[in-house]
C-alpha positions in Angstrom: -6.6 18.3 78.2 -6.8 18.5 74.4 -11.0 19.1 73.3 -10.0 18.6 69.7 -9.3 15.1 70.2 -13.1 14.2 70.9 -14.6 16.2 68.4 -15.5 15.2 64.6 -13.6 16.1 61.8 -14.3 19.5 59.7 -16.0 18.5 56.4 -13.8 18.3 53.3 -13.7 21.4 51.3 -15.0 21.1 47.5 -12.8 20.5 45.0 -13.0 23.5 42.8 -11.5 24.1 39.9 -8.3 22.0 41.0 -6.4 18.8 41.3 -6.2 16.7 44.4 -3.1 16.5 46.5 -0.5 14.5 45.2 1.9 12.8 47.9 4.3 9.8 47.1 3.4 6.9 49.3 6.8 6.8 50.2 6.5 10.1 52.2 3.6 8.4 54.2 5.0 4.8 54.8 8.9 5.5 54.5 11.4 2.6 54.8 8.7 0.4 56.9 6.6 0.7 53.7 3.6 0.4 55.9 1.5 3.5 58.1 -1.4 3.6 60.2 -4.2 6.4 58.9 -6.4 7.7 61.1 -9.9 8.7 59.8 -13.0 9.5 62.0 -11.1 7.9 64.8 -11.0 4.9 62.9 -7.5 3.5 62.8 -6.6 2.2 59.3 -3.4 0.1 58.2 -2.1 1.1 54.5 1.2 -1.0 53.6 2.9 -1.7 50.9 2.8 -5.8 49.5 5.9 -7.6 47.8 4.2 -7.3 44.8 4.5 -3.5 44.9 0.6 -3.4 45.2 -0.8 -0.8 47.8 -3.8 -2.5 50.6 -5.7 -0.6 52.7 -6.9 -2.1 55.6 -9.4 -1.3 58.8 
């Protein structure tokens, strides 16, 4: 059994001196233009609309 699963997520390094991460949406949602995020074991829905507008739902 996997003990990582159950336990919190490492705090985000600080930004120093840096830019964020860029990543193309396209690489997250691909051809469905829609991906589930998980954050803090929270499961979150980002998709893409017909108006080419990005939502991010919980």
């Amino acid at each position: 059994m996997d003990d990582t699963a159950n336990q919190p997520a490492a705090p985000w390094p600080k930004a120093v001196d840096r830019a964020p991460r860029e990543i193309d949406v396209r690489d997250l949602v691909g051809e469905m233009a829609e991906a589930v995020i998980v954050h803090a074991g929270a499961r979150y829905r980002l998709r893409i609309t017909a108006n080419n507008k990005l939502i991010l739902t919980k």
